[in-house]
N, C-alpha and C positions, 0 to 999 in steps of 0.2 A: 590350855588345850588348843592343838590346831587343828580346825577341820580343812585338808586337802580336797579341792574338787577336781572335776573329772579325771579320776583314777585308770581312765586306759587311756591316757597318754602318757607316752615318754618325758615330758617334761613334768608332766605329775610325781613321775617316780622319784625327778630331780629332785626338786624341791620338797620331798619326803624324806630321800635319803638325809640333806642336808638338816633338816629339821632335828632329827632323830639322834644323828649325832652331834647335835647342840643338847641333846636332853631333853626337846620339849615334849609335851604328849600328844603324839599325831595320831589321827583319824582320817579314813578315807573317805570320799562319798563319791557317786558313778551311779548314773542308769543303768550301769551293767553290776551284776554279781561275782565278785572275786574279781576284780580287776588287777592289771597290772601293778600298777601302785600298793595296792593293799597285801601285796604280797611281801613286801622290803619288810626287813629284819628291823621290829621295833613297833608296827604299826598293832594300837590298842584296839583298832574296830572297825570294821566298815557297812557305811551304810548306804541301801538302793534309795537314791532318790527319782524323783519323778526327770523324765528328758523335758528340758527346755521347749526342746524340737517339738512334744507332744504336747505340753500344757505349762506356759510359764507361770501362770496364777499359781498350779499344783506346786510348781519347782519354789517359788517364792514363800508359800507357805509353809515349806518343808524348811524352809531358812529360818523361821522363826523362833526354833528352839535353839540355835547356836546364834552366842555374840556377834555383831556386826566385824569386831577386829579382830574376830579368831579365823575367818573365812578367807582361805584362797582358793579365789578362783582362777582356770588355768586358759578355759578356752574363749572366744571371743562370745560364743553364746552365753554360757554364764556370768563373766567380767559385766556382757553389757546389759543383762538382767539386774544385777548387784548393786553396780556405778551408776543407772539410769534411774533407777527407783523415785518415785516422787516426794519430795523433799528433801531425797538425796545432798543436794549442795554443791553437787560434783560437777561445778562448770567445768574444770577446766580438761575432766576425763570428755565432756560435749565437745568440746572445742578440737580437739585433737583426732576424734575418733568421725567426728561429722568430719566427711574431706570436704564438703561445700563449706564449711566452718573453718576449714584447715586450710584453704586455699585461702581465705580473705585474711586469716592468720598472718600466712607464708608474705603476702604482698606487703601488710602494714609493715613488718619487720624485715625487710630486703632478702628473704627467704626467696631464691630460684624454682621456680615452677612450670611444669609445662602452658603454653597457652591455652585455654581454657574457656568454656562456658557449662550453667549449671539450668537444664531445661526440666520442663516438665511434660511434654507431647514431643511424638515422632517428628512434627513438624518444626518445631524448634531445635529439634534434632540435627536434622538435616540438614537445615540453613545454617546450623553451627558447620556444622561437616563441610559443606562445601566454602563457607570461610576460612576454615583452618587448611583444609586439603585432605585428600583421603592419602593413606588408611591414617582412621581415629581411633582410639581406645575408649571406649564407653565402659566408664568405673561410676556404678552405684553408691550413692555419696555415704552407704555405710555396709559392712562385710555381711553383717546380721540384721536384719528387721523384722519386728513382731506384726503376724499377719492370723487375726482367729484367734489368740490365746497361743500362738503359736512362733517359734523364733526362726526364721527362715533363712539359706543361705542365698548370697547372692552370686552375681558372679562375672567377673570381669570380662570384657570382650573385646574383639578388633577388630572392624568392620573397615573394607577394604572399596567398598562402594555403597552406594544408596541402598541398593537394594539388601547388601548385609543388614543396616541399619535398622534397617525398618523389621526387619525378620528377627533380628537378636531382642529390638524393642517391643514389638507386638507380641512376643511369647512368653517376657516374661514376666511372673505373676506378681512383682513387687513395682512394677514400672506403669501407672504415673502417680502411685502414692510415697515412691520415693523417687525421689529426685535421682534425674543420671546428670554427671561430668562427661562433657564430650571433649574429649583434650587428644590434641597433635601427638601421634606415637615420635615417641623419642629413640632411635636406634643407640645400641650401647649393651652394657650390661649392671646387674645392680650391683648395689652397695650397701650399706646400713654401718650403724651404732648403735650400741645397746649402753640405759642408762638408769640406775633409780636416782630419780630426783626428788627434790624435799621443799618444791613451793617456789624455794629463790635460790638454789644452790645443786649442783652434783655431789650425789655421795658416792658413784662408783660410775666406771666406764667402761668400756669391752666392746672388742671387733673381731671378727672371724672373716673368713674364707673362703668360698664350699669347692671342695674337690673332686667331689665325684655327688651326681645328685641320683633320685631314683623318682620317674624315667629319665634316663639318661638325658636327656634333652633339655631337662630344664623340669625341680620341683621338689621333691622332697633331699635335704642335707642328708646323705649318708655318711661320708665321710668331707669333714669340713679341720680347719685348724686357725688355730687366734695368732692374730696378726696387731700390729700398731693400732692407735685408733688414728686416723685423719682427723690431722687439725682443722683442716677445713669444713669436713662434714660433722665436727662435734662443735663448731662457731655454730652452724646453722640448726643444730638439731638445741642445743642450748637457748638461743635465740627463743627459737617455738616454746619448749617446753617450759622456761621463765617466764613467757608474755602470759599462757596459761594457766601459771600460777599450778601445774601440775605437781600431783605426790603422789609415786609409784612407779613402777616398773615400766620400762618403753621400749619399742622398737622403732628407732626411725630407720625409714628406707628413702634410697634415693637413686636413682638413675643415672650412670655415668655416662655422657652423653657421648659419640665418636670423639670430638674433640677436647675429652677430657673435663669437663665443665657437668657440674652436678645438681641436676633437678628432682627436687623433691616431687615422692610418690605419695607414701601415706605413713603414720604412727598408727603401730599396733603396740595398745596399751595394755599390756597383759605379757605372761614369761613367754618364750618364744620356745623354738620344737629344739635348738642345742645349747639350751640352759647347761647341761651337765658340763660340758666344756669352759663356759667360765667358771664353772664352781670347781673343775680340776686346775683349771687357773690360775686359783685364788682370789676369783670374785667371786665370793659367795652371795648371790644374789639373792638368793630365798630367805638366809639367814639377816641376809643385813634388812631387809622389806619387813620381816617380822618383827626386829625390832622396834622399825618405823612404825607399827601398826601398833606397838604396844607404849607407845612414848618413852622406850630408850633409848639414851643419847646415841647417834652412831657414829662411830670413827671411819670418814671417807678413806676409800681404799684410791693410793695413788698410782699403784704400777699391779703388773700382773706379769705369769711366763707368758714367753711369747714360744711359737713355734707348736706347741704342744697340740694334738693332734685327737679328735673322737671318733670313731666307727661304731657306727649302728650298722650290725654284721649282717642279720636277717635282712635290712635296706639295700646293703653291698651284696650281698648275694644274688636278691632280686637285679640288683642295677647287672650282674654278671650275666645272668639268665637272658636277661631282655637283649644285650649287644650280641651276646652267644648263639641266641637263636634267629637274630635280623638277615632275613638273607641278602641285603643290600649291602651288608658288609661282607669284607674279604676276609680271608680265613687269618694271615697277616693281622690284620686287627682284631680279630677276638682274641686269636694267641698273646697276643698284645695285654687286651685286657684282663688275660687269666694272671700273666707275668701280674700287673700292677696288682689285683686283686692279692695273688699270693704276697707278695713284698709286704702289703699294706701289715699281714702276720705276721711279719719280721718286724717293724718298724717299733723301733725305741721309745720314740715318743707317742707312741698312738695307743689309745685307749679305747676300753669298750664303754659302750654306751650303757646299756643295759645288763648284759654277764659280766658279772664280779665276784671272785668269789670271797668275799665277804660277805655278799648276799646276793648269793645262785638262786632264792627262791623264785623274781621276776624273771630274770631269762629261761630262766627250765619252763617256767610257765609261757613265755611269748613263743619259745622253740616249739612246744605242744602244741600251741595256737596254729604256727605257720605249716606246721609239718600237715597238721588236720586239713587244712584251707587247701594245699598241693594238694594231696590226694583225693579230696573232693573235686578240684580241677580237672583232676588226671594231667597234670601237666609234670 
């Protein structure tokens, strides 16, 4: 039996779907009631458990009636509940997901990184800052931290003078019991590899694309499509992931800098938000993790399609709305983006994310969701 954790995301349904058609017996679990996930054709049960975000004592105890190797978890709050547990063992999930950890990592091993220091007061802050030069990116050395019985999110920033600095750092509530990286912003745009590894080896590899994100600007993949992997940025993500003796699933991200040269950001160790796209790929990532969890051999996957294409529609839609109704843009480019949005329906290689109809149960459910959400808007 697998238990799936948090069932209203997208990548939950992933790695259910997949599961499900391998035969195993999947179960859901989610703070929320009927989630997304539990809705895929196959799923034997699901269950409310307690939010991280509320009580992770509660959440952890609620883990103690399922196997330690039956549990996937999906979000960075659960993962670092799971993987942190004490006597866990799990350096090398520490090593990766601490970036103060990840950063002395990246150096021992000729891993490229932004310049950097790791403070603990505004005033160490600052004098970092004005060593490096403004604007700085102040990245909290971890995404989640337990604050009260409670698992808190944090949140990256860009402080463009002192006075940002002091204002992003003085307000917020996890800052000076964690640690912030005050590091040189790198103009560019990113990058990543996606990888499960097994200790001292790659069993599979995959790279995407994002095409269109939602908001438009820069943030969630709507529509994205898999691409080669860089040789280069799978030397350096290798590099990390072998020193840390890691097993499981990664996201390495990296910063392509103007002049083409690529500085490493952070690993998120845990599935990512366009899992389904490598498992339409043919890296089936959930499947092959599970085996890894149950001590079956696995057979690394050496190539994948390339070109192949995922739209999360209700995402695209949103991204259509927000450019459609800017009024700083000209009517020339919304038309624009209705073109692209319609094509994107034509497009041979392009796949949905969540509507399938093999199993319409989660999109009819996520359409009911969004349609409620508008009209409560009135938008």
């Amino acid at each position: 039996m697998a238990l799936v954790l948090d069932g209203e995301q997208r990548a939950a349904l992933a790695v259910v779907r997949s599961l499900v058609r391998h035969g195993v017996n999947v179960q859901v679990g989610s703070s929320q009631a009927g989630p997304l996930a539990s809705k895929s054709r196959g799923v034997t049960a699901s269950h409310v458990l307690p939010a991280p975000e509320r009580s992770a004592s509660r959440f952890l105890e609620s883990m103690r009636e399922f196997p330690a190797t039956s549990i996937l978890p999906v979000t960075d709050a659960s993962t670092m509940l799971l993987r942190s547990r004490p006597g866990g063992g799990d350096e090398g999930y520490e090593q990766l997901t601490d970036k103060a950890a990840l950063l002395s990592l990246a150096a021992a091993h000729g891993v490229p990184a932004p310049r950097s220091g790791v403070v603990f007061s505004i005033t160490d802050a600052a004098e970092t800052a004005d060593r490096l030069g403004y604007p700085v990116v102040l990245k909290p050395a971890r995404s989640k931290v337990l604050l009260d019985d409670r698992v808190v999110a944090t949140t990256v920033r860009v402080a463009r003078d002192a006075a940002e600095l002091e204002r992003a750092l003085s307000t917020a509530p996890w800052f000076p019991q964690l640690p912030v990286i005050v590091q040189e912003f790198i103009a560019g745009h990113g990058a990543g590899v996606f990888c499960l590894y097994d200790g001292d080896r790659a069993l599979a590899w995959f790279a995407h694309r994002r095409l269109r994100e939602k908001p438009p600007s820069g943030g969630v993949s709507v529509l994205c499509e898999s691409v080669p992997v860089d040789p280069l940025l799978r030397g350096h993500a290798e590099s990390l992931l072998r020193a840390a003796r890691y097993r499981g699933v990664a996201m390495v991200e990296f910063r392509m800098g103007t002049d083409g040269s690529p500085y490493l950001m952070e690993v998120n160790a845990r599935f990512w938000g366009s899992l389904q796209l490598a498992v339409d790929c043919g890296v089936d990532f959930p499947w092959l993790y599970w085996q890894l969890l149950q001590g079956v051999p696995v057979k690394p996957v050496e190539d994948y399609v390339i070109g192949r294409r995922l739209r999360w529609l209700l995402g695209d839609f949103d991204n259509l709305l927000l450019q459609f109704r800017d009024p700083t843009l000209g009517m020339a480019h919304r038309w624009a983006v209705v073109r692209r949005f319609v094509g994107t329906a034509l497009d041979g290689r392009c796949r949905q994310e969540v509507f399938r109809w093999s199993d319409p149960s989660p999109g009819l459910l996520e359409s009911r969701l969004w349609l409620t959400d508008v009209l409560a808007r009135g938008v």
